[in-house]
N, C-alpha and C positions, 0 to 999 in steps of 0.2 A: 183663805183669800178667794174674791170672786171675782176677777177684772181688778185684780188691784185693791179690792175694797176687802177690808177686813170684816169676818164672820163672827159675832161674838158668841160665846158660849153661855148658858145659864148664872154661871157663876162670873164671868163677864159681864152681863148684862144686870145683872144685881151692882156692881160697884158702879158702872154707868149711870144707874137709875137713883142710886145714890148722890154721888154727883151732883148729878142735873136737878134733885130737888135740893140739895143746899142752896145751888143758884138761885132756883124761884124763891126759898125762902129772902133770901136777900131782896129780892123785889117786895116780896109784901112789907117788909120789914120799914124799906126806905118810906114808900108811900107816903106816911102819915107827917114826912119832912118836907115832902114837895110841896113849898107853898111859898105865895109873893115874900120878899124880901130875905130868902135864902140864895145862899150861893152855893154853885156847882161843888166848889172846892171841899164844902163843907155836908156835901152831901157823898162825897168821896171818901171822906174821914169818915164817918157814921158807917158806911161798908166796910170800911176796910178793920175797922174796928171788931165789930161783930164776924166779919169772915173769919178773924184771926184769933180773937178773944172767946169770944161766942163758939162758932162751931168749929173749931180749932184746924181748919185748913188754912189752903195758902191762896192769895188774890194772884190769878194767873196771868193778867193783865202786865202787874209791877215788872217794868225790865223786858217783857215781849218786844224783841225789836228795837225795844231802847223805848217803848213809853212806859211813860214817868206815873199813872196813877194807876186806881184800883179798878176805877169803872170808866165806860164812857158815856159823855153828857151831848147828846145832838138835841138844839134848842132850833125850833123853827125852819129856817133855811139848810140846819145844819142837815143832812144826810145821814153820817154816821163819822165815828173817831173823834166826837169833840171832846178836847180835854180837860178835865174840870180846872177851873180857875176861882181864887178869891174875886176876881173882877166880874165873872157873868151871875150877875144878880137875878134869880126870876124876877119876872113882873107876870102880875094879873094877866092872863089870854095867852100868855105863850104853851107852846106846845112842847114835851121832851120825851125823848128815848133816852134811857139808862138802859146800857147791858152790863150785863158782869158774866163772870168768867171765874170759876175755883179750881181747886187741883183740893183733892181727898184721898189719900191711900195710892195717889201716881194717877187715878182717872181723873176726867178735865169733865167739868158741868158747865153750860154754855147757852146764857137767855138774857131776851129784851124784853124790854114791853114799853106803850106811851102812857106818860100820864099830862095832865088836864091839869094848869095853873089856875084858881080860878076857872073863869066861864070862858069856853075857847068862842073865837066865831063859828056860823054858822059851816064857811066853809073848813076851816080846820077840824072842826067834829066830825065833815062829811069824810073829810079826808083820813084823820087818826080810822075812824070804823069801819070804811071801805076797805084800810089794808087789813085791820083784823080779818074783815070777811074775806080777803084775800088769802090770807094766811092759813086758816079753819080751809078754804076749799081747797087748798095744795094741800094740807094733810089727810083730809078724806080721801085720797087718790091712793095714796098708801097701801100697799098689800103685795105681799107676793103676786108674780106676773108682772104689776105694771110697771111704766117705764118713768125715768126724771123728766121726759118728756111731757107725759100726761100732770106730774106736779106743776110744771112753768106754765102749761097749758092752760090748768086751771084759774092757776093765779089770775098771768093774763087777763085772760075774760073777766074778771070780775076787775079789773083797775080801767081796762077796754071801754065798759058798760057805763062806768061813770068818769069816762073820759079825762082819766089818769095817767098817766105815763109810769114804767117799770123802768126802774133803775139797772143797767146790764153791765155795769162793771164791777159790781160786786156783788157775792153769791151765796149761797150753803156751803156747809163740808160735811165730809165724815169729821168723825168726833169718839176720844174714846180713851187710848192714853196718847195720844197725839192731840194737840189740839185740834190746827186746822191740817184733816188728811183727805182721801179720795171718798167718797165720790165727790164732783162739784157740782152742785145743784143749784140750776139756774131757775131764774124766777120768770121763766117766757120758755116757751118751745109750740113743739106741735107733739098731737098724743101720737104714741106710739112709739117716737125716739126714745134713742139713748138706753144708757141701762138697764136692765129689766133686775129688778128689787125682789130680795132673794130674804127670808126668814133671818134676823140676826144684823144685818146693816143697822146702824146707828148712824142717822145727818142731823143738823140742821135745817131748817128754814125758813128763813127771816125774808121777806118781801121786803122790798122800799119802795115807797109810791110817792110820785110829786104830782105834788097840785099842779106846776107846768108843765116845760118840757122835760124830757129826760136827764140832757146831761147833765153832766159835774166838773166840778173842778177843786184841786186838791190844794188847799193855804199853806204857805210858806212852813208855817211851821212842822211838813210833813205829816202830818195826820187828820186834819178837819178835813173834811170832803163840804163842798157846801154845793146847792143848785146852781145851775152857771145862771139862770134867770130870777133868781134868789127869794122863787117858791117858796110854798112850804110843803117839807116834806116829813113822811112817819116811817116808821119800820116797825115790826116785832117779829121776834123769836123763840121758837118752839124748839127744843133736840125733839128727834122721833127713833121709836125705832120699828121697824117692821117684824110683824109679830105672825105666826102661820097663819092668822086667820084677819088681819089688819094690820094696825099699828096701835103704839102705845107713845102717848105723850107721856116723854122723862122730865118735862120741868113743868108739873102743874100750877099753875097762882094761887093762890086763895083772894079771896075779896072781886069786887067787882069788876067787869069785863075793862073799864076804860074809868079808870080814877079818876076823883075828882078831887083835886087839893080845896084845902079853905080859902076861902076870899079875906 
Protein backbone atom coordinates (compact mmCIF):
# COMPACT_ATOMS: atom_id res chain seq x y z
CA UNK A 1 0.00 0.00 0.00
CA UNK A 2 1.00 3.51 -0.84
CA UNK A 3 -1.20 6.46 0.96
CA UNK A 4 -3.70 4.02 1.03
CA UNK A 5 -3.70 3.06 -2.44
CA UNK A 6 -2.96 -0.56 -3.28
CA UNK A 7 0.37 -1.80 -5.21
CA UNK A 8 -0.35 -4.53 -7.53
CA UNK A 9 1.91 -7.15 -8.25
CA UNK A 10 2.71 -8.85 -11.80
CA UNK A 11 0.52 -11.36 -11.28
CA UNK A 12 -1.91 -8.78 -10.02
CA UNK A 13 -1.79 -6.88 -12.59
CA UNK A 14 -2.36 -9.73 -15.22
CA UNK A 15 -5.95 -10.46 -13.57
CA UNK A 16 -6.58 -6.60 -13.75
CA UNK A 17 -5.73 -6.41 -17.34
CA UNK A 18 -7.89 -9.08 -17.81
CA UNK A 19 -10.70 -7.71 -16.43
CA UNK A 20 -10.53 -4.46 -17.93
CA UNK A 21 -10.53 -5.95 -21.49
CA UNK A 22 -13.60 -8.08 -21.07
CA UNK A 23 -15.16 -4.67 -20.26
CA UNK A 24 -14.03 -3.04 -23.58
CA UNK A 25 -14.88 -6.12 -25.26
CA UNK A 26 -18.41 -5.52 -24.18
CA UNK A 27 -18.15 -2.02 -25.73
CA UNK A 28 -17.25 -3.19 -29.18
CA UNK A 29 -19.55 -5.89 -29.06
CA UNK A 30 -22.82 -3.45 -28.13
CA UNK A 31 -21.76 -1.02 -30.91
CA UNK A 32 -23.22 -2.51 -33.84
CA UNK A 33 -27.02 -2.18 -31.59
CA UNK A 34 -26.87 1.32 -31.05
CA UNK A 35 -29.06 2.50 -33.51
CA UNK A 36 -32.45 4.66 -33.96
CA UNK A 37 -35.30 2.78 -32.77
CA UNK A 38 -33.54 0.67 -29.98
CA UNK A 39 -34.20 0.88 -26.47
CA UNK A 40 -31.87 1.22 -23.69
CA UNK A 41 -33.41 -1.81 -21.86
CA UNK A 42 -32.61 -3.81 -24.64
CA UNK A 43 -29.30 -2.89 -25.04
CA UNK A 44 -28.87 -4.04 -21.33
CA UNK A 45 -30.05 -7.54 -22.23
CA UNK A 46 -27.58 -7.93 -25.11
CA UNK A 47 -24.63 -7.18 -22.34
CA UNK A 48 -25.70 -8.85 -19.83
CA UNK A 49 -26.09 -11.75 -22.00
CA UNK A 50 -22.88 -12.02 -23.46
CA UNK A 51 -21.07 -10.81 -20.00
CA UNK A 52 -22.64 -14.06 -18.56
CA UNK A 53 -23.10 -16.45 -21.45
CA UNK A 54 -20.17 -15.37 -23.61
CA UNK A 55 -17.38 -14.62 -21.43
CA UNK A 56 -18.57 -16.38 -18.44
CA UNK A 57 -18.07 -13.48 -15.71
CA UNK A 58 -20.46 -11.66 -13.70
CA UNK A 59 -22.31 -7.88 -14.53
CA UNK A 60 -20.88 -5.93 -11.54
CA UNK A 61 -23.35 -3.28 -11.83
CA UNK A 62 -26.54 -5.96 -10.96
CA UNK A 63 -27.39 -5.22 -7.09
CA UNK A 64 -24.27 -2.41 -6.67
CA UNK A 65 -26.09 -0.36 -4.15
CA UNK A 66 -29.33 -1.67 -5.08
CA UNK A 67 -29.15 -0.83 -9.04
CA UNK A 68 -31.24 -2.91 -10.89
CA UNK A 69 -29.30 -3.34 -14.42
CA UNK A 70 -26.19 -4.55 -16.15
CA UNK A 71 -24.79 -1.27 -17.73
CA UNK A 72 -25.53 2.34 -17.53
CA UNK A 73 -27.30 4.23 -20.49
CA UNK A 74 -26.50 8.36 -20.15
CA UNK A 75 -28.50 9.65 -23.38
CA UNK A 76 -27.83 13.51 -23.93
CA UNK A 77 -28.55 15.57 -20.79
CA UNK A 78 -27.95 12.57 -18.91
CA UNK A 79 -24.41 12.78 -17.15
CA UNK A 80 -24.04 9.49 -16.03
CA UNK A 81 -26.15 6.48 -13.91
CA UNK A 82 -29.08 6.39 -16.41
CA UNK A 83 -30.96 3.26 -16.18
CA UNK A 84 -31.80 1.32 -19.08
CA UNK A 85 -35.52 1.35 -19.58
CA UNK A 86 -38.01 -0.46 -22.28
CA UNK A 87 -39.27 3.38 -22.60
CA UNK A 88 -35.99 5.36 -23.74
CA UNK A 89 -36.01 4.65 -27.34
CA UNK A 90 -32.79 6.18 -29.31
CA UNK A 91 -33.77 8.59 -31.92
CA UNK A 92 -31.47 9.70 -34.83
CA UNK A 93 -28.85 12.69 -33.21
CA UNK A 94 -28.86 11.57 -29.79
CA UNK A 95 -25.76 11.07 -27.93
CA UNK A 96 -25.02 7.93 -25.30
CA UNK A 97 -22.32 6.73 -22.82
CA UNK A 98 -22.72 3.07 -21.91
CA UNK A 99 -20.35 1.78 -19.14
CA UNK A 100 -20.17 -1.41 -17.98
CA UNK A 101 -18.50 -3.03 -15.24
CA UNK A 102 -17.51 -7.14 -14.79
CA UNK A 103 -15.99 -9.14 -11.96
CA UNK A 104 -13.72 -12.22 -13.58
CA UNK A 105 -11.85 -14.44 -11.04
CA UNK A 106 -12.97 -11.58 -7.89
CA UNK A 107 -11.10 -8.66 -10.15
CA UNK A 108 -13.61 -5.75 -11.27
CA UNK A 109 -13.01 -4.42 -15.25
CA UNK A 110 -14.46 -0.90 -15.42
CA UNK A 111 -15.12 1.26 -18.94
CA UNK A 112 -17.16 3.79 -20.98
CA UNK A 113 -17.20 5.12 -24.12
CA UNK A 114 -19.94 7.52 -26.41
CA UNK A 115 -21.48 6.43 -29.17
CA UNK A 116 -23.10 8.49 -32.09
CA UNK A 117 -26.99 7.71 -33.05
CA UNK A 118 -27.02 8.54 -36.36
CA UNK A 119 -25.49 12.00 -37.31
CA UNK A 120 -25.02 13.91 -34.07
CA UNK A 121 -24.90 17.91 -34.36
CA UNK A 122 -22.36 19.85 -34.95
CA UNK A 123 -22.11 20.79 -31.45
CA UNK A 124 -22.47 17.35 -29.84
CA UNK A 125 -19.70 15.97 -31.96
CA UNK A 126 -17.59 18.95 -30.75
CA UNK A 127 -18.51 18.00 -27.44
CA UNK A 128 -18.44 13.77 -27.55
CA UNK A 129 -14.44 14.52 -29.12
CA UNK A 130 -13.29 17.23 -26.90
CA UNK A 131 -13.85 14.87 -24.02
CA UNK A 132 -12.11 12.12 -25.79
CA UNK A 133 -9.24 14.51 -26.14
CA UNK A 134 -9.71 15.19 -22.67
CA UNK A 135 -9.51 11.89 -21.68
CA UNK A 136 -6.15 10.81 -24.04
CA UNK A 137 -4.43 14.12 -22.23
CA UNK A 138 -5.12 12.91 -18.49
CA UNK A 139 -3.65 9.74 -19.34
CA UNK A 140 -0.47 10.85 -21.09
CA UNK A 141 0.32 12.51 -17.72
CA UNK A 142 0.63 9.10 -16.31
CA UNK A 143 4.00 7.86 -14.91
CA UNK A 144 5.70 7.44 -11.98
CA UNK A 145 6.61 10.93 -10.32
CA UNK A 146 3.65 12.67 -11.34
CA UNK A 147 0.71 13.71 -9.39
CA UNK A 148 -3.53 13.36 -9.83
CA UNK A 149 -2.99 16.79 -9.81
CA UNK A 150 -1.14 17.00 -13.14
CA UNK A 151 -4.11 14.35 -14.60
CA UNK A 152 -7.24 16.88 -13.66
CA UNK A 153 -4.87 19.47 -14.86
CA UNK A 154 -4.68 18.24 -18.13
CA UNK A 155 -8.00 17.39 -18.47
CA UNK A 156 -9.11 20.72 -17.59
CA UNK A 157 -7.24 22.57 -20.24
CA UNK A 158 -8.49 20.84 -22.88
CA UNK A 159 -12.65 21.19 -21.71
CA UNK A 160 -11.11 25.21 -20.61
CA UNK A 161 -9.95 25.57 -24.40
CA UNK A 162 -13.38 24.78 -25.89
CA UNK A 163 -15.11 26.33 -23.41
CA UNK A 164 -16.55 23.34 -21.64
CA UNK A 165 -17.25 22.87 -18.23
CA UNK A 166 -15.79 19.61 -16.03
CA UNK A 167 -18.16 17.91 -13.97
CA UNK A 168 -16.61 17.88 -9.95
CA UNK A 169 -18.90 15.75 -8.29
CA UNK A 170 -17.99 12.82 -9.69
CA UNK A 171 -14.50 11.21 -10.28
CA UNK A 172 -11.99 8.19 -10.98
CA UNK A 173 -10.98 5.44 -8.51
CA UNK A 174 -8.52 2.96 -7.77
CA UNK A 175 -9.99 -0.36 -9.19
CA UNK A 176 -8.84 -3.82 -8.69
CA UNK A 177 -10.67 -6.38 -6.61
CA UNK A 178 -12.47 -3.45 -5.05
CA UNK A 179 -14.43 -1.85 -7.30
CA UNK A 180 -14.56 1.80 -6.42
CA UNK A 181 -11.36 2.13 -4.00
CA UNK A 182 -8.42 5.08 -3.35
CA UNK A 183 -6.98 6.78 -5.12
CA UNK A 184 -9.75 9.58 -6.18
CA UNK A 185 -9.00 10.95 -9.16
CA UNK A 186 -10.39 14.11 -9.93
CA UNK A 187 -10.89 15.57 -13.40
CA UNK A 188 -9.54 19.33 -12.50
CA UNK A 189 -6.65 20.36 -10.36
CA UNK A 190 -3.39 22.07 -10.58
CA UNK A 191 -0.01 20.18 -11.63
CA UNK A 192 1.98 19.25 -9.05
CA UNK A 193 -0.82 18.25 -6.38
CA UNK A 194 -1.99 15.47 -4.88
CA UNK A 195 -0.56 12.05 -4.97
CA UNK A 196 2.44 11.27 -6.59
CA UNK A 197 1.78 7.89 -8.93
CA UNK A 198 3.94 5.16 -7.98
CA UNK A 199 4.64 1.80 -10.53
CA UNK A 200 1.68 -0.73 -9.99
CA UNK A 201 -1.54 1.92 -9.07
CA UNK A 202 -4.48 0.91 -11.20
CA UNK A 203 -7.47 4.02 -11.50
CA UNK A 204 -9.72 5.12 -13.64
CA UNK A 205 -10.43 8.01 -15.61
CA UNK A 206 -13.57 9.05 -17.01
CA UNK A 207 -13.99 12.90 -17.69
CA UNK A 208 -17.42 14.40 -17.99
CA UNK A 209 -17.88 17.48 -19.97
CA UNK A 210 -20.90 19.70 -20.49
CA UNK A 211 -21.73 21.54 -23.17
CA UNK A 212 -23.17 24.15 -20.26
CA UNK A 213 -22.58 24.83 -17.12
CA UNK A 214 -21.34 22.49 -14.60
CA UNK A 215 -23.66 21.51 -12.36
CA UNK A 216 -26.04 18.50 -11.82
CA UNK A 217 -28.65 17.22 -10.27
CA UNK A 218 -29.71 13.82 -9.19
CA UNK A 219 -33.73 12.38 -10.48
CA UNK A 220 -35.79 10.93 -8.17
CA UNK A 221 -35.24 7.86 -8.97
CA UNK A 222 -31.62 7.85 -7.14
CA UNK A 223 -29.34 7.28 -9.78
CA UNK A 224 -29.72 9.58 -13.15
CA UNK A 225 -27.67 12.50 -12.59
CA UNK A 226 -28.74 14.89 -15.47
CA UNK A 227 -27.23 18.82 -16.22
CA UNK A 228 -29.19 21.25 -13.97
CA UNK A 229 -29.20 23.34 -17.53
CA UNK A 230 -30.17 20.22 -19.36
CA UNK A 231 -26.93 20.43 -21.64
CA UNK A 232 -25.59 17.97 -23.30
CA UNK A 233 -23.11 16.19 -21.86
CA UNK A 234 -20.35 12.97 -22.62
CA UNK A 235 -17.99 11.11 -20.58
CA UNK A 236 -15.54 8.10 -21.42
CA UNK A 237 -13.45 5.80 -19.49
CA UNK A 238 -10.19 4.30 -19.53
CA UNK A 239 -8.81 1.91 -16.34
CA UNK A 240 -4.92 2.80 -16.32
CA UNK A 241 -2.31 1.51 -14.81
CA UNK A 242 1.06 3.06 -14.10
CA UNK A 243 3.75 1.26 -15.59
CA UNK A 244 7.86 1.99 -14.53
CA UNK A 245 8.29 3.75 -17.45
CA UNK A 246 4.40 5.20 -18.23
CA UNK A 247 1.18 3.74 -18.32
CA UNK A 248 -0.87 1.05 -19.78
CA UNK A 249 -4.42 1.28 -20.88
CA UNK A 250 -6.40 -1.93 -19.34
CA UNK A 251 -9.55 -1.61 -21.40
CA UNK A 252 -8.42 -1.16 -25.07
CA UNK A 253 -11.59 -0.62 -27.82
CA UNK A 254 -11.27 -2.11 -30.90
CA UNK A 255 -13.16 -0.21 -33.94
CA UNK A 256 -13.39 3.35 -34.25
CA UNK A 257 -12.44 6.41 -32.01
CA UNK A 258 -16.32 7.66 -31.69
CA UNK A 259 -18.94 5.28 -33.44
CA UNK A 260 -21.28 5.80 -35.60
CA UNK A 261 -24.53 3.94 -35.39
CA UNK A 262 -26.71 3.37 -38.75
CA UNK A 263 -29.25 5.83 -39.69
Amino acid sequence: MAHGVSIKSVEELEMTRRAGRLAAEVLSMVEAYVAPGVSTETLDQICHEHIVNVQGAIPANVGYHGYPKTILTSVNQVVCHGIPSADKILKKGDIINIDVAVIKDGWFGDTSRMYFVGVPSVLARRLVETTYEALLAGIRQVKPGATLGDIGHAIQSVAQREHFSVVREYCGHGIGQVYHDEPKVLHYGRRGEGLKLEPGMVFTIEPMLNAGKRETKELPDGWTVVTKDRSLSAQWEHMVAVTPSGYEVLTPWTGATVSYAAV
